[in-house]
C-alpha positions in Angstrom: -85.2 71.7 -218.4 -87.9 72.0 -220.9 -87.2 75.0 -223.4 -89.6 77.6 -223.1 -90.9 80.2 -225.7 -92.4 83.6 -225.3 -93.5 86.2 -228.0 -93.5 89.9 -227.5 -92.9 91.0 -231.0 -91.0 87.9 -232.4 -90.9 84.7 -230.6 -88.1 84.1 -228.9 -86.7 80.6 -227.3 -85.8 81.5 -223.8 -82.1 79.2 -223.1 -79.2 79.4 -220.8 -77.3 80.7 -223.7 -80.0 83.3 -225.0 -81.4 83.9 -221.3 -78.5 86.9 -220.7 -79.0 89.2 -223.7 -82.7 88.7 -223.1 -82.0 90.3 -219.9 -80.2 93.3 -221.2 -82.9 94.4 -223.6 -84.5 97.5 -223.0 -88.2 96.2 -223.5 -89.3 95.8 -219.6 -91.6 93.6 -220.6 -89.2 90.6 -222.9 -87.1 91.2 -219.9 -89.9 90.2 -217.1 -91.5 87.5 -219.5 -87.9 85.9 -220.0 -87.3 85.8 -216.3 -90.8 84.2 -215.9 -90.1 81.8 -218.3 -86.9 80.6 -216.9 -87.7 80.5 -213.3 -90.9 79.2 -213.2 -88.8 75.7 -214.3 -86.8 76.1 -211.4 -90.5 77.0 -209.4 -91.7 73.8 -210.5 -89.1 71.7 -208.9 -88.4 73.8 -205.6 -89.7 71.3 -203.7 -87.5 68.5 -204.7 -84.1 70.6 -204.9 -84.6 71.9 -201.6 -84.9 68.3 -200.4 -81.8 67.2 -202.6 -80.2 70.2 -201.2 -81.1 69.4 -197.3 -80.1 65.8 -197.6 -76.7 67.0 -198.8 -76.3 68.9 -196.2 -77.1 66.8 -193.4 -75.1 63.8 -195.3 -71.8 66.1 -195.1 -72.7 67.1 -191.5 -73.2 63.3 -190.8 -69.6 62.7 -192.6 -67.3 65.5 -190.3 -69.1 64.3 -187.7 -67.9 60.9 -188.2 -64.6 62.0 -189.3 -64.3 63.6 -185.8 -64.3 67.4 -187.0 -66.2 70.0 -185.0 -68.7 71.3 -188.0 -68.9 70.9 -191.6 -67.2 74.1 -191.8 -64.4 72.7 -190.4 -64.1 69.7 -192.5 -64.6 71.9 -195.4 -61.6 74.1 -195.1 -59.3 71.5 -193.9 -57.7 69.9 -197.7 -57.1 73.3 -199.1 -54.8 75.2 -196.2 -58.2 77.8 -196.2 -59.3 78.6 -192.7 -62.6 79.3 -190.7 -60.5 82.7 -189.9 -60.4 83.1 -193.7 -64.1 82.5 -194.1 -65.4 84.4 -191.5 -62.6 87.5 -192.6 -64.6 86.5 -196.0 -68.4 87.1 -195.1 -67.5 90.1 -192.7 -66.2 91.5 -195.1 -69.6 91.0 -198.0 -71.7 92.2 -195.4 -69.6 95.4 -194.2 -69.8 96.4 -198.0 -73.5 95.2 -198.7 -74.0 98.9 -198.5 -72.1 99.5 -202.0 -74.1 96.9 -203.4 -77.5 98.4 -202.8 -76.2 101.8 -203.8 -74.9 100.6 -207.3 -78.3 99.1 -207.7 -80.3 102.2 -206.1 -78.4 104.4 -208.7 -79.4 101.6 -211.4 -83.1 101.8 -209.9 -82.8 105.7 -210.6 -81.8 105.9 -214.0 -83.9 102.7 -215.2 -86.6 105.6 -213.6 -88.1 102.2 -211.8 -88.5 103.4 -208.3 -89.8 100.6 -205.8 -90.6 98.6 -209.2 -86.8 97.7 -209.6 -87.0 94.0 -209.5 -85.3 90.7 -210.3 -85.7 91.2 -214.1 -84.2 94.7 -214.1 -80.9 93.6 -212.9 -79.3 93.1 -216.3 -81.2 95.8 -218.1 -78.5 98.1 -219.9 -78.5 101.5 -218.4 -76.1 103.2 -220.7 -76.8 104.3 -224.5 -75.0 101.8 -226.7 -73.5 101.9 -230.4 -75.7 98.7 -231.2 -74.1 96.6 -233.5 -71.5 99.2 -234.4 -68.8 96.7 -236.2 -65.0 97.5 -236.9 -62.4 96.6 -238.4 -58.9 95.8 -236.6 -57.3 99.3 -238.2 -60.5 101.3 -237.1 -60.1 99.3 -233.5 -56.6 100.0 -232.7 -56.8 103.6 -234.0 -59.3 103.9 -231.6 -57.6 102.1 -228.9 -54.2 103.9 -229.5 -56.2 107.2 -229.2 -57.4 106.2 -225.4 -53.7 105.2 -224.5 -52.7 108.5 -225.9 -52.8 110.5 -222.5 -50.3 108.0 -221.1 -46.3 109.0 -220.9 -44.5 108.7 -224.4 -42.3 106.0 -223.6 -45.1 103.7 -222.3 -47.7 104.8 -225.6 -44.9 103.4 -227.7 -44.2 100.7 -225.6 -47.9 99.5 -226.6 -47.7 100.8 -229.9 -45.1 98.3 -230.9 -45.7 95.4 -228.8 -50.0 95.2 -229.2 -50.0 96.1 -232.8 
């Protein structure tokens, strides 16, 4: 994949590796012109990984077919004690919950303040206020941590106490 550069402020070199906490910045626009940079590579050879992809596919059908198994599916879940049952239990259940999934991100739509403009790019944007680049030591960290545990039941507070730190 060819790297790709885009400058809103600074340049910055759009990678895999750099590509996430691009995504979580809270300038809209890096966010959207990161995206576009990224997957307009994957836009420019759509073509031929859909045709990869559809060969596959019809290669493995062509495989349980010879192999005497009633679908793909089938063959697919035979070598690793899985089931169709278990699959289908699987994607019944993703789509009886779909309905969490578009509330988590219609909450994240409202607080962004995006309305109908939430979009593909606005998926990693950080919606809470973060200590940026607060560092700490180990002490200051497990003071801190120790604090949080604090509510717990003596016993089990000292139980962490001594065996974390």
């Amino acid at each position: 994949m060819k790297k790709q550069k885009i400058r809103i402020g600074n340049l910055h070199e759009v990678t895999h590796s750099k590509y996430v906490p691009l995504m979580e910045s809270n300038d809209r626009i890096l966010r959207k012109n990161a995206f576009n940079s990224l997957y307009n590579n994957y836009k420019n050879s759509e073509q031929s990984t859909t045709e990869i992809y559809l060969s596959e596919v019809k290669l493995e059908n062509e495989f349980a077919k010879l192999l005497n198994y009633e679908s793909l599916l089938d063959r697919s879940t035979r070598g690793d004690e899985s089931s169709i049952k278990v699959y289908d239990t699987l994607i019944s259940s993703v789509n009886k919950n779909m309905k969490i999934y578009h509330k988590y991100h219609d909450l994240r739509r409202k607080i962004l303040g995006l309305g109908k403009d939430y979009t593909s790019y606005d998926l990693y944007a950080n919606i809470i206020e973060s200590r940026d680049n607060k560092k700490y030591t180990i002490e200051e960290a497990r003071d801190i941590i120790l604090e949080n545990l604090s509510i717990l039941r003596k016993r089990l507070y000292r139980c962490f106490e001594k065996s974390i730190f």
